[in-house]
VOSE-128553 format. One line per field, with one value per residue (C-alpha): residue in one letter; z, x, y. Coordinates in nm, 2 decimals, padded with zeros to 4 digits. Layout:
residu <- a  ...
w <- Z  ...
u <- X  ...
v <- Y  ...
! end
This chain:
residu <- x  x  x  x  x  x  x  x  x  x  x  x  x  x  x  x  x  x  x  x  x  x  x  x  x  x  x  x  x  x  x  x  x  x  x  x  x  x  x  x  x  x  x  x  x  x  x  x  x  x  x  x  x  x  x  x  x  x  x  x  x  x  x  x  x  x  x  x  x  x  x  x  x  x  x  x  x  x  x  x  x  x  x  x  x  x  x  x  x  x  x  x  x  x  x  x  x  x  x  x  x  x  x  x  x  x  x  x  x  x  x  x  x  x  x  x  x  x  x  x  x  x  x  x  x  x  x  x  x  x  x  x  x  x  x  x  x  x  x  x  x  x  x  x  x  x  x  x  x  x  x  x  x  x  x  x  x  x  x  x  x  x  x  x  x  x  x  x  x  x  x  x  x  x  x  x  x  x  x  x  x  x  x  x  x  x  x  x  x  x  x  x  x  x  x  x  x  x  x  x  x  x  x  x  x  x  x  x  x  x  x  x  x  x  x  x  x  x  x  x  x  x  x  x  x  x  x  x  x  x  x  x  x  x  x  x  x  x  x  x  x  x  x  x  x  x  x  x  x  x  x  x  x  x  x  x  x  x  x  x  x  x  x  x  x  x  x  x  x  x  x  x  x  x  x  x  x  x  x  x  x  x  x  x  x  x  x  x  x  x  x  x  x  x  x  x  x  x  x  x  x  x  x  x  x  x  x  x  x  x  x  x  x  x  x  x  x  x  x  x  x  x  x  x  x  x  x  x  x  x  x  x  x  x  x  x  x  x  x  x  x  x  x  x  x  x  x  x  x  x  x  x  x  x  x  x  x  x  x  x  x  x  x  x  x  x  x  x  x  x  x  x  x  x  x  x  x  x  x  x  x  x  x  x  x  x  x  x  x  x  x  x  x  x  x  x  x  x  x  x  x  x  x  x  x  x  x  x  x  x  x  x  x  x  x  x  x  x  x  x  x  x  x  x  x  x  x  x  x  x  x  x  x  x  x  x  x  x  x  x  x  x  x  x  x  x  x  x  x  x  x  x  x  x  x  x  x  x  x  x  x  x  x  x  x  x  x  x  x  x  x  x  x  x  x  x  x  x  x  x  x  x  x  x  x  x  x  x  x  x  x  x  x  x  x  x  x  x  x  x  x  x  x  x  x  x  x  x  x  x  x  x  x  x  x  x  x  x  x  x  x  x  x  x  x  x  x  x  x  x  x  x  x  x  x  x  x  x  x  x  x  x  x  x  x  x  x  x  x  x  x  x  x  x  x  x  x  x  x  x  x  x  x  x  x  x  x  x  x  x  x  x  x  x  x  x  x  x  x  x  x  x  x  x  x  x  x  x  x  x  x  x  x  x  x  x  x  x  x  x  x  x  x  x  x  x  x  x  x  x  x  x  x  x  x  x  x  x  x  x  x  x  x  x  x  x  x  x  x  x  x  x  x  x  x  x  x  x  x  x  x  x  x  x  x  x  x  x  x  x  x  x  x  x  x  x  x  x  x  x  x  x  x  x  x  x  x  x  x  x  x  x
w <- -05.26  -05.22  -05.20  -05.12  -04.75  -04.59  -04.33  -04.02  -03.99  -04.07  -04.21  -04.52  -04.80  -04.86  -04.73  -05.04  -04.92  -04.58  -04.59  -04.94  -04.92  -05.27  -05.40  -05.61  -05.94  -05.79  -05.49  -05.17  -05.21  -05.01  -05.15  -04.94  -04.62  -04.74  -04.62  -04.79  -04.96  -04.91  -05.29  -05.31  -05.42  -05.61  -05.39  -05.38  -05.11  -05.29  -05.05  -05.27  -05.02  -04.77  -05.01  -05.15  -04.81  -04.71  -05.08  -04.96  -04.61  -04.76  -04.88  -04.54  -04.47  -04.81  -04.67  -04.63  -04.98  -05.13  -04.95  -05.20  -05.46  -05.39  -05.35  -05.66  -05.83  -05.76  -05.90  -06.23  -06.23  -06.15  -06.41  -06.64  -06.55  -06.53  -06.89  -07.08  -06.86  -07.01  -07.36  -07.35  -07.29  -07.63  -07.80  -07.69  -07.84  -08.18  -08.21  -08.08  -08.32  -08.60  -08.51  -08.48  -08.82  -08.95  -08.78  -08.98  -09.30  -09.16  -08.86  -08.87  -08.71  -08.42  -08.35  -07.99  -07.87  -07.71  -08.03  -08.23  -08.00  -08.04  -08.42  -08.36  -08.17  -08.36  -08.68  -08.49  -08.46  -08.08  -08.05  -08.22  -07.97  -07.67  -07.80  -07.88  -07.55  -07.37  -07.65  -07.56  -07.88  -08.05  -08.36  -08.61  -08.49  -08.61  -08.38  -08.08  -08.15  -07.88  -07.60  -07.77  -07.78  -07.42  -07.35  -07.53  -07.40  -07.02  -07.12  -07.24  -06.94  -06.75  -06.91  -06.85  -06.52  -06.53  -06.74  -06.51  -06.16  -06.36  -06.42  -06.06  -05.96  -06.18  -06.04  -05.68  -05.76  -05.90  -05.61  -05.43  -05.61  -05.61  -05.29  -05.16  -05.45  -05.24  -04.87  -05.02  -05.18  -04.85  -04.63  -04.88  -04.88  -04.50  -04.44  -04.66  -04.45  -04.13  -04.34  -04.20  -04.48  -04.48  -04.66  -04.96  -04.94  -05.03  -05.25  -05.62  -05.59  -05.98  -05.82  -05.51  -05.76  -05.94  -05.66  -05.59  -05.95  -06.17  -05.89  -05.70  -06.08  -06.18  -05.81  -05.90  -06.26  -06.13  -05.91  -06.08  -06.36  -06.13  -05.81  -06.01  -06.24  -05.93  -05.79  -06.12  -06.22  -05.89  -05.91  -06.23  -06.22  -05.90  -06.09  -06.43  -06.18  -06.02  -06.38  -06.50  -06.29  -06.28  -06.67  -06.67  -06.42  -06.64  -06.90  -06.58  -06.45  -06.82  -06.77  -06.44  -06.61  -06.72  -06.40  -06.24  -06.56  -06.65  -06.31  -06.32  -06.61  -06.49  -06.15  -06.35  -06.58  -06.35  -06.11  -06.37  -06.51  -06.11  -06.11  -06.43  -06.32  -05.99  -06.23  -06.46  -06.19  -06.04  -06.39  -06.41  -06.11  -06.23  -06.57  -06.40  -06.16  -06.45  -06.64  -06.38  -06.26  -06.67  -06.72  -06.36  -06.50  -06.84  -06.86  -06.71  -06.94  -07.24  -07.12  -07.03  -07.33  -07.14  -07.41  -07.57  -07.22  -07.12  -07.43  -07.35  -06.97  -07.11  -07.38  -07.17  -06.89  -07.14  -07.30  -06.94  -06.87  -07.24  -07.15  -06.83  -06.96  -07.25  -07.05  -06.77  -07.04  -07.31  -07.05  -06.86  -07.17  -07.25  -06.94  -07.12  -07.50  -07.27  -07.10  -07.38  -07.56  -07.27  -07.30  -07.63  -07.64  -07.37  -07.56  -07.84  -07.63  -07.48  -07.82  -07.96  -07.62  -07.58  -07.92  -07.85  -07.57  -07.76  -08.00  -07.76  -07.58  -07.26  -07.24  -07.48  -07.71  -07.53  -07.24  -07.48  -07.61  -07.29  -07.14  -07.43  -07.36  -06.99  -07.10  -07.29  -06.98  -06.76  -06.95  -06.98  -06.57  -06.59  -06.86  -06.66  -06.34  -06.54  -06.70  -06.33  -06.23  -06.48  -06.40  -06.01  -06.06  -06.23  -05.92  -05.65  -05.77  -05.75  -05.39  -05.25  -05.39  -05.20  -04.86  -04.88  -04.84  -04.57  -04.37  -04.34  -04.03  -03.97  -03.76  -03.39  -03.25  -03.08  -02.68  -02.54  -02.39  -02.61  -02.46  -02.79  -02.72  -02.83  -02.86  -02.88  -02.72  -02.95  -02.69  -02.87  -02.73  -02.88  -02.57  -02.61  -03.01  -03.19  -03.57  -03.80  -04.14  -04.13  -03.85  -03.91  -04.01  -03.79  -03.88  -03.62  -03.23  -02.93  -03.06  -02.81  -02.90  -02.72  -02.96  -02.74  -02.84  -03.15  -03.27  -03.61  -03.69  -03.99  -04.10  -04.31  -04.45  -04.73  -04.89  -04.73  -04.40  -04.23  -04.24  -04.39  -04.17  -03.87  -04.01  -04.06  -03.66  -03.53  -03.72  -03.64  -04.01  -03.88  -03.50  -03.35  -03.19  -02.89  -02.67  -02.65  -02.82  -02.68  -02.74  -02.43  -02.23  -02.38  -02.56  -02.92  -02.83  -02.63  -02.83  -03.12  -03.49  -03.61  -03.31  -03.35  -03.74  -03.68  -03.52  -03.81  -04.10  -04.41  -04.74  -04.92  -05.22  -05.41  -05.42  -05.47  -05.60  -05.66  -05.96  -05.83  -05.88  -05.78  -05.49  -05.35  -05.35  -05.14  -04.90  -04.83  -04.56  -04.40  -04.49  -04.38  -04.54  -04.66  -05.04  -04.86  -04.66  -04.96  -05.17  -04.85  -04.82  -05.25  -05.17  -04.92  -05.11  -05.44  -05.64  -05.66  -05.97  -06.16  -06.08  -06.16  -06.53  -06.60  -06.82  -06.53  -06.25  -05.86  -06.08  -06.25  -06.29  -06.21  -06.47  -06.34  -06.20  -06.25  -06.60  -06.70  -06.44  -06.40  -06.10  -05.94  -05.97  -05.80  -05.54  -05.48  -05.43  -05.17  -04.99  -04.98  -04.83  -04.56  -04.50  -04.52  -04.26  -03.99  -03.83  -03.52  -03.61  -03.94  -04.14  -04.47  -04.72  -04.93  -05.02  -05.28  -05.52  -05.81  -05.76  -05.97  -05.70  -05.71  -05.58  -05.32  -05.18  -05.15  -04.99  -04.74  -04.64  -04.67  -04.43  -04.21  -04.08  -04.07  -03.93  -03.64  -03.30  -03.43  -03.37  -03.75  -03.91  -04.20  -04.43  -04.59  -04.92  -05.02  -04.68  -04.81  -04.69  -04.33  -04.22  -04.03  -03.83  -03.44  -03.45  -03.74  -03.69  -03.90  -03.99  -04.14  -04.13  -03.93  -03.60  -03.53  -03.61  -03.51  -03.38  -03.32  -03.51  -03.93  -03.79  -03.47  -03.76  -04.02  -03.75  -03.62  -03.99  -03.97  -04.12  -04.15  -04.31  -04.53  -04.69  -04.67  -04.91  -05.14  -05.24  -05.18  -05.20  -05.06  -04.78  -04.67  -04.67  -04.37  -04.04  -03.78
u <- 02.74  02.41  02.09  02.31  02.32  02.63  02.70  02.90  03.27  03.37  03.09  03.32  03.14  02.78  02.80  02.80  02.87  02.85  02.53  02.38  02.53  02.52  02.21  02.12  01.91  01.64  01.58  01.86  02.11  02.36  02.64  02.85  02.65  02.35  02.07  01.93  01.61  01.45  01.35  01.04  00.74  00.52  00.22  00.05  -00.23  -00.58  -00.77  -00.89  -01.14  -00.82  -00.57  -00.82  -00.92  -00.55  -00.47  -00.78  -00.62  -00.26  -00.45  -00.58  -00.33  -00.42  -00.81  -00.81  -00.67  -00.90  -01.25  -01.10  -01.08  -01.42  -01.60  -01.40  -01.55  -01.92  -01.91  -01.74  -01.99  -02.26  -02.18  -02.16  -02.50  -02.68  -02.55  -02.78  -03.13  -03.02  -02.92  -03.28  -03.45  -03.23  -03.37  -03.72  -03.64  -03.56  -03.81  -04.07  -03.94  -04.00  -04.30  -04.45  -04.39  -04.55  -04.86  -04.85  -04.93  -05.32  -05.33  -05.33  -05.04  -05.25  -05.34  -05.32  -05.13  -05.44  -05.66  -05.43  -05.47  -05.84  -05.84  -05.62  -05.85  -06.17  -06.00  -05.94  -05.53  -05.58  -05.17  -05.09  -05.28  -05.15  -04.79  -04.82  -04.97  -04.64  -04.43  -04.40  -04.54  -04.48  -04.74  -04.61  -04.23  -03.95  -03.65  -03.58  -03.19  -03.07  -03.24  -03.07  -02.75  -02.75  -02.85  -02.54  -02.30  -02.42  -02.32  -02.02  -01.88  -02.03  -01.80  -01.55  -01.57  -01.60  -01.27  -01.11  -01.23  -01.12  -00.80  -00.73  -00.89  -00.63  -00.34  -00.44  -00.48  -00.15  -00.04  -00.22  -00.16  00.24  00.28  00.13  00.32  00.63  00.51  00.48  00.80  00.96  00.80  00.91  01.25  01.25  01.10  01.36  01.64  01.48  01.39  01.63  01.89  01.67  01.40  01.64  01.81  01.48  01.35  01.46  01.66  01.42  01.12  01.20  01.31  00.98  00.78  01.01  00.92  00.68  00.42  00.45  00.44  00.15  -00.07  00.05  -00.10  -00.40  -00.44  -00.38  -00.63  -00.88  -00.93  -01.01  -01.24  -01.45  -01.49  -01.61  -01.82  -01.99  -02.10  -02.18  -02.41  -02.59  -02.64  -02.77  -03.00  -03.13  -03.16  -03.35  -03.60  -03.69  -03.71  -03.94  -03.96  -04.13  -03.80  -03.58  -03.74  -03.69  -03.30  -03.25  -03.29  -02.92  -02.79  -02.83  -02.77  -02.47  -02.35  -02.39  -02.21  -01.89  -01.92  -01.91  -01.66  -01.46  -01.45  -01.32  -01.00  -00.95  -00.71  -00.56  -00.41  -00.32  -00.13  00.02  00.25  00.35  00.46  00.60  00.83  00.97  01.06  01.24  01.42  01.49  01.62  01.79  01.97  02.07  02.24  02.43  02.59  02.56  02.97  02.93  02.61  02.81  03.14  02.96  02.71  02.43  02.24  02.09  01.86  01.88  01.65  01.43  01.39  01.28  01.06  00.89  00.87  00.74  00.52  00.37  00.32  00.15  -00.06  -00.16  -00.13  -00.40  -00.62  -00.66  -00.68  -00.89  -01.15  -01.16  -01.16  -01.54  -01.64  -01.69  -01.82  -02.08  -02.22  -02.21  -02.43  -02.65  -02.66  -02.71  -02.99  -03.12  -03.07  -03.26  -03.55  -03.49  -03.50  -03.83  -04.03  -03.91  -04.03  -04.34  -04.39  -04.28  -04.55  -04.85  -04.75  -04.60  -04.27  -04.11  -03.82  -03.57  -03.62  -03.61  -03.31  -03.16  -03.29  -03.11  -02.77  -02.79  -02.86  -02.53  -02.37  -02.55  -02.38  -02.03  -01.99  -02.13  -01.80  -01.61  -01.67  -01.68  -01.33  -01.21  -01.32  -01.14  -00.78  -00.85  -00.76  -00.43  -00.37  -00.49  -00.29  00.00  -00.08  -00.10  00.23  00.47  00.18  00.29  00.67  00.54  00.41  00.72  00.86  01.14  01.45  01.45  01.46  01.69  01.77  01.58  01.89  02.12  02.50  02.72  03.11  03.27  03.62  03.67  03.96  03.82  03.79  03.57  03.34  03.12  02.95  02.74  02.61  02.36  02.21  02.01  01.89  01.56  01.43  01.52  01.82  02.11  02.39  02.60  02.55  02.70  02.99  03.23  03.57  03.73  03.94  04.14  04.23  04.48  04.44  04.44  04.20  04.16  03.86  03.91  03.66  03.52  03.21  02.93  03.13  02.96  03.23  03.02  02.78  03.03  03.04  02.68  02.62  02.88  02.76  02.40  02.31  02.13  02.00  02.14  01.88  02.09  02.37  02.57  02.82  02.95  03.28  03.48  03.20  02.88  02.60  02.58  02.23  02.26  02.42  02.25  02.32  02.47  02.66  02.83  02.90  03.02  03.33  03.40  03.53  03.48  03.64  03.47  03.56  03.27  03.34  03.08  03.14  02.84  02.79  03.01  03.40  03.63  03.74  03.36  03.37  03.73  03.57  03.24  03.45  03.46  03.25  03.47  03.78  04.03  04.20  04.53  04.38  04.21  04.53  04.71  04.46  04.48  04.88  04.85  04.63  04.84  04.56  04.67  04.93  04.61  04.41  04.64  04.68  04.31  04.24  04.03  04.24  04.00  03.77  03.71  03.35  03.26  02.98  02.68  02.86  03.17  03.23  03.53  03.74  03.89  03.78  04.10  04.09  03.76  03.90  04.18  03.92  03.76  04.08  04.15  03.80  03.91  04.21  04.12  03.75  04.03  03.85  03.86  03.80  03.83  03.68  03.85  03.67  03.90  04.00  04.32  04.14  04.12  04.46  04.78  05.06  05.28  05.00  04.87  05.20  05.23  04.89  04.95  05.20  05.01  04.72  05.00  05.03  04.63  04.60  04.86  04.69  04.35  04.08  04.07  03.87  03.97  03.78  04.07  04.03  04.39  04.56  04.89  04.77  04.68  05.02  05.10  04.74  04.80  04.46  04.30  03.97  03.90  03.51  03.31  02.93  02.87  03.11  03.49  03.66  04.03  04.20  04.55  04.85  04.99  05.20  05.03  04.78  05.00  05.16  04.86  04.79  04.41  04.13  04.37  04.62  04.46  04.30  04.64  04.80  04.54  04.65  05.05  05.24  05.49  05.40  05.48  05.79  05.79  05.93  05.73
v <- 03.87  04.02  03.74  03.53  03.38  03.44  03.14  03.23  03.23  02.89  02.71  02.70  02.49  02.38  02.00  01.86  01.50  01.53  01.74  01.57  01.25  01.11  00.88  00.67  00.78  01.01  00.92  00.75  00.53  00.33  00.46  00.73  00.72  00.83  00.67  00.34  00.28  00.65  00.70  00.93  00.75  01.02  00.99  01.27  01.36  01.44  01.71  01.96  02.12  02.13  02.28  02.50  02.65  02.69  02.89  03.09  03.11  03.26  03.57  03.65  03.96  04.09  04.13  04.50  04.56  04.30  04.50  04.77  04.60  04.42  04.79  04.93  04.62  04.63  05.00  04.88  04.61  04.84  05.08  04.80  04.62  05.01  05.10  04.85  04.95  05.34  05.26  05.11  05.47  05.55  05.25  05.36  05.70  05.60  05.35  05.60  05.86  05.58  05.51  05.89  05.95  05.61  05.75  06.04  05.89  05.80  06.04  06.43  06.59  06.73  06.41  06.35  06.00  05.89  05.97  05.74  05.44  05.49  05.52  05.18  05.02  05.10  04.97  04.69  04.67  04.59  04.48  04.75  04.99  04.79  04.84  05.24  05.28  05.15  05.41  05.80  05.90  06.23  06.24  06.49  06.42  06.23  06.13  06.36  06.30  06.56  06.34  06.02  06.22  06.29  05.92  05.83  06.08  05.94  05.61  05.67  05.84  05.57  05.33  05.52  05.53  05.13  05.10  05.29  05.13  04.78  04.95  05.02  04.70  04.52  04.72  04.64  04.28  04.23  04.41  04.17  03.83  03.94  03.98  03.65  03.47  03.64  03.58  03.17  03.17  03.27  03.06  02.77  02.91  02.89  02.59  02.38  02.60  02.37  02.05  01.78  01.61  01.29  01.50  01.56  01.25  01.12  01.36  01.43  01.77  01.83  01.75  01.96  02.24  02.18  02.27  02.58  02.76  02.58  02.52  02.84  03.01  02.81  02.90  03.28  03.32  03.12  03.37  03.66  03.53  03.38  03.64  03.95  03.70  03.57  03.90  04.00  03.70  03.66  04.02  04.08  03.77  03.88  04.27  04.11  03.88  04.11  04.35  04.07  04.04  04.39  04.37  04.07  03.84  03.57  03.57  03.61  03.27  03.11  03.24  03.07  02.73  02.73  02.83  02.46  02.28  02.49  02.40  02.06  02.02  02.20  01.98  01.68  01.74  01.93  01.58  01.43  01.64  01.72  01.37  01.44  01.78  01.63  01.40  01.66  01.84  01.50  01.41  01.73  01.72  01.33  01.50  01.74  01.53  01.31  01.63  01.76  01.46  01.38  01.72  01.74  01.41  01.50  01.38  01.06  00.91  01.04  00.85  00.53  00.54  00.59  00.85  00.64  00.50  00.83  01.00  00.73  00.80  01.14  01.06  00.78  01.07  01.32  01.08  01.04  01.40  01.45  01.19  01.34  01.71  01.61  01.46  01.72  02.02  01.83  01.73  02.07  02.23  02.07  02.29  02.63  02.52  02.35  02.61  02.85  02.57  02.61  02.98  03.02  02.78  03.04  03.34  03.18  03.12  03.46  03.66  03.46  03.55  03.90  03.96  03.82  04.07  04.36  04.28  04.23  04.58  04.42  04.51  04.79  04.70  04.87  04.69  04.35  04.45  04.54  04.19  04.02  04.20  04.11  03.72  03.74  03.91  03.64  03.36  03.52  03.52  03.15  03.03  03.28  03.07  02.71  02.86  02.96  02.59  02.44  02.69  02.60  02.24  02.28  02.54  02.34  02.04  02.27  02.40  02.05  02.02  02.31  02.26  01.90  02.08  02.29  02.03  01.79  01.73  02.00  01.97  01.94  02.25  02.36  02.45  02.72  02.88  02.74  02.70  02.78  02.79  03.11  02.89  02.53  02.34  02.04  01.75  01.55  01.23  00.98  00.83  00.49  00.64  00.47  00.59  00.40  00.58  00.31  00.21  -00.18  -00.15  -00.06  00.10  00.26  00.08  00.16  00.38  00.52  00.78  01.00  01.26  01.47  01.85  01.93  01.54  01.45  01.15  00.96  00.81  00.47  00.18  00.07  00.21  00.24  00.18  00.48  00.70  01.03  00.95  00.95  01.30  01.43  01.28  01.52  01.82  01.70  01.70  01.42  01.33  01.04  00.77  00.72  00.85  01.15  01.35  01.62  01.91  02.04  01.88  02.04  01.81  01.90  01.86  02.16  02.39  02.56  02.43  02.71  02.73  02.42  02.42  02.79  02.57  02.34  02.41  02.16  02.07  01.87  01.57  01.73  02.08  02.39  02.66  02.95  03.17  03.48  03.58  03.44  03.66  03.61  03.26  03.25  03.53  03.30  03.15  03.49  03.77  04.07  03.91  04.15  04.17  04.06  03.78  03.65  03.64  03.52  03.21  03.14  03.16  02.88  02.66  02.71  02.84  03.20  03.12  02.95  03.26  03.52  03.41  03.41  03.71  03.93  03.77  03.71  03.94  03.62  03.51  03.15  03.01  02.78  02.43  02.62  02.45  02.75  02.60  02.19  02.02  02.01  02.42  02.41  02.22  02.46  02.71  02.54  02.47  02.91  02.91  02.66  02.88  03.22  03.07  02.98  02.73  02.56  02.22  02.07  01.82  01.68  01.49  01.34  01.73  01.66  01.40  01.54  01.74  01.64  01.44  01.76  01.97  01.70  01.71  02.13  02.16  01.86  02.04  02.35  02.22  02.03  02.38  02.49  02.14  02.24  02.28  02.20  01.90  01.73  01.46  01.36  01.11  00.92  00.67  00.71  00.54  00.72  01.03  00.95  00.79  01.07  01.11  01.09  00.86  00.63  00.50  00.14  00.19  -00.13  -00.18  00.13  00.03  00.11  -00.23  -00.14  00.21  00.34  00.48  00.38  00.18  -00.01  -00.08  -00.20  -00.45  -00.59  -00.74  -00.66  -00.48  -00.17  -00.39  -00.57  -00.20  -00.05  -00.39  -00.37  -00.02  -00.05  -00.37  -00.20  -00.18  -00.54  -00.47  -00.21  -00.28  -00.34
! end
């Protein structure tokens, strides 16, 4: 059962119902204790700056690695931003080489270069002379193609060498970007360990999911794309800068025009697709939670019609997030054919007054065309950073997302020294308790009960009564507002959480079962669990015939919501996991609903004996099953209405009674 968290001894089940009570649509609900009117609202808070700073702030450990990757990048760059300036000297070459032999055709081949700009200049060709001047001249020579060779060889290793630094620089980043995608991932992961149940009975378990993968997948390739782009862009525009300027100050000037109106552009349009992106992954998470919720009762919308609303849910969902996913990537997207307009219009101007220069002797054409290739390499880290702009919202909107998770209130912590019981006789007492899920409504006040050691108590009431929630206060799924409860003396409140779940053991009405066999699933109530024991506990909760006849036996491999196996089987897998955990004190939900009678009636008697000696509650809805419970607690609106024995309760003709006839008319006829 590896990656899988192993709970201590007998924290049997996940608390489906007494842990997750069960809501309403997507957000709480009423129904089964769970709190009322909690139903997430969608707001989202809209610091950019903030959640920007704090995406920044997660990369912090990886600041050693990322000076590496800085200094491997600014000798890429470098290599990059030099090998233009030196194909320039080969450009020079040639066109000298060119050039020499035109001269031949009116100048003698012992003609020195300064005797040819002379002869220029007396014939009048002054731009002509001004540009041969600035040439290294070789009358009576063609092309020196050995030096041009060697240029070319140098440059060549030269990129080399800068494909190769990217190379590493890539491999560290992902190194990098994977790593802090793992560190948030865990802290997530921890954090909802410590979130308190009210988070997720107000939260949609999709859009809680949602945050868990898409989001945290969505910051990753951002950053994964974006980091090593920065680094690179941010360099690569300070080295063609600075290039620039040394070329020719005057077209470097000219160049420097697009940097504020290429910014400005991205700015503006970046403010605007910000919201829309914000709104994408919002939309996002209520599809999932819409999706999710849909095929978790996938059963229950086809028996009652439902399909039919249900595609229309999704398509007016999905309609929503096209809406909002069109928006934020159609206006982002104007961000880079904008400053490329901008560019080009600058490489235009570029090209027209670098050959101007050429031609009145001021600059040489290599250096021109060298100057033109570092204006197309100045505007590519310009739509590299507008592009980076535009991924940083979808990202962004995404971090504010799983740091919204981060920052929710956790859990209480608990004692300092906390005084866990090793053993529990199981003298149980609610002193004076008071819980309300909203702070205006009250729903338990001023509870008092005493459960003394070994007794059996029933929990009975109607819906909504408060009886799940009698539950989730003893196991401190949720903090009461007053009073005390305390076992064998000690204040819950003192004890550590685990500590006191590791002396309850729980079966549920809604059982769980994870993807695993089926011996793993039995031995999640205890770890170390034997072969034998694990049989032993399937023999007591009559699942072992069932599991024998499949075809691979406790080998058995339980599918995704455990859909090759009938609910009642699930539930007789839950009840060997109650066994085989030996628990101190019980809890029973309900735990033979969706058995046949014949079974009910083998494992009552089955747990009649793991019941024996033991502190039980047991959440009752079928009253026939209780009769023989030492205590049974009448529950209505939150408060303990009447208590005794079956039959003190049947005679006094009350609440009890009057629950107990509406299920058997029989029972009218009992003596009292």
């Amino acid at each position: 059962m590896s990656g899988r968290e192993i709970r201590p001894k007998a924290e049997v089940a996940v608390a489906d119902k007494a842990a997750r009570p069960p809501r309403r649509g997507r957000g709480g609900g009423p129904h089964g204790g769970g709190p009322p009117g909690l139903v997430g609202t969608g707001e989202k808070a809209k610091d950019f700056k903030g959640s920007f700073k704090r995406l920044v702030q997660a990369l912090r450990p990886e600041r050693t690695l990322i000076i590496v990757v800085v200094l491997l990048t600014v000798v890429s760059v470098g290599c990059q931003i030099a090998a233009p300036k030196i194909m320039a000297r080969a450009t020079d070459d040639i066109f000298a080489g060119v050039m020499s032999r035109q001269i031949n055709q009116y100048a003698g081949s012992n003609w020195t270069k300064e005797q040819v700009i002379a002869q220029l200049k007396a014939a009048g060709e002054t731009d002509k002379a001004q540009m041969l001047a600035e040439m290294d001249l070789r009358p009576g020579q063609g092309v020196d193609f050995a030096a041009v060779n060697r240029v070319l060889l140098f440059v060549v290793a030269i990129y080399l060498l800068s494909g190769l630094l990217a190379w590493v620089q890539g491999y560290l980043m992902a190194s990098i970007v994977q790593r802090t995608a793992y560190k948030l991932r865990q802290d997530v992961d921890t954090k909802i360990a410590r979130l308190p149940l009210r988070y997720f009975d107000s939260h949609a378990r999709g859009d809680i999911l949602s945050r868990l993968t898409n989001d945290i997948d969505n910051i990753q390739h951002t950053m994964q794309q974006v980091l090593s782009q920065i680094i690179n862009s941010i360099l690569t525009l300070i080295g063609v800068l600075a290039m620039m300027f040394w070329l020719s100050p005057l077209l470097a000037v000219i160049s420097l025009v697009v940097l504020p109106v290429s910014a400005l552009l991205a700015t503006v349009i970046a403010k605007r697709s910000r919201k829309h992106f914000a709104r994408q992954w919002e939309r996002t998470g209520e599809l999932d939670g819409h999706i999710e919720e849909m095929f978790t009762g996938h059963n229950i919308v086809k028996i009652f019609g439902h399909q039919r609303e249900a595609i229309a849910t999704f398509d007016e969902e999905n309609a929503h997030l096209y809406e909002a996913s069109f928006k934020a990537q159609f206006i982002s997207g104007i961000i880079m054919p904008a400053t490329m307009f901008v560019s080009n219009l600058n490489y235009v101007a570029v090209c027209v007054l670098g050959g101007l220069r050429v031609a009145n002797g001021t600059m040489s054409l290599g250096d021109v065309t060298a100057f033109m290739q570092y204006v197309q390499q100045f505007g590519q880290p310009i739509s590299q950073v507008a592009s980076v702009a535009n991924v940083m919202q979808s990202a962004v909107a995404s971090a504010e997302r799983v740091f919204e998770m981060l920052d929710e209130a956790e859990e209480s912590p608990d004692a300092a020294e906390p005084l866990d019981l090793e053993e529990a006789e199981g003298h149980i007492v609610l002193d004076d308790v008071s819980f309300r899920y909203v702070p205006d409504t009250p729903l338990i006040e001023h509870l008092d009960l005493e459960v003394k050691p070994g007794q059996m108590v029933a929990i009975v009431g109607p819906t909504g009564a408060g009886k799940t929630t009698l539950v989730n206060l003893l196991m401190r799924f949720y903090e009461i507002d007053g009073g005390k409860i305390s076992i064998d003396g000690v204040d819950t409140k003192a004890m550590s959480r685990d500590g006191l779940r590791r002396l309850f053991g729980m079966v549920l009405q809604d059982t769980w079962l994870f993807a695993g066999t089926i011996r793993e699933n039995i031995a999640y109530g205890r770890e170390d669990a034997t072969d034998e024991e694990i049989r032993a506990a399937a023999e007591a909760a009559h699942a072992d015939h069932f599991v024998r006849a499949l075809p691979e036996g406790y080998d058995t491999r339980v599918e995704d919501d455990s859909t090759n196996m009938s609910q009642g089987e699930r539930q007789l897998l839950t009840i060997a996991r109650a066994f085989l955990a030996d628990p101190q004190m019980l809890i029973l939900d309900e735990a033979t609903s969706s058995v046949d009678t014949r079974t009910e009636v083998l494992i009552q008697r089955a747990m009649a004996k793991l019941l024996k000696g033991r502190t039980s509650f047991v959440i009752a809805h079928r009253l026939s099953t209780i009769r023989d419970a030492d205590v049974i607690l009448v529950m209505n609106q939150g408060a303990i209405v009447e208590q005794g024995t079956h039959h003190e309760l049947l005679c006094r003709g009350g609440f009890y009674s009057d629950l107990y006839n509406s299920q058997f008319v029989e029972a009218l006829e009992e003596a009292c």
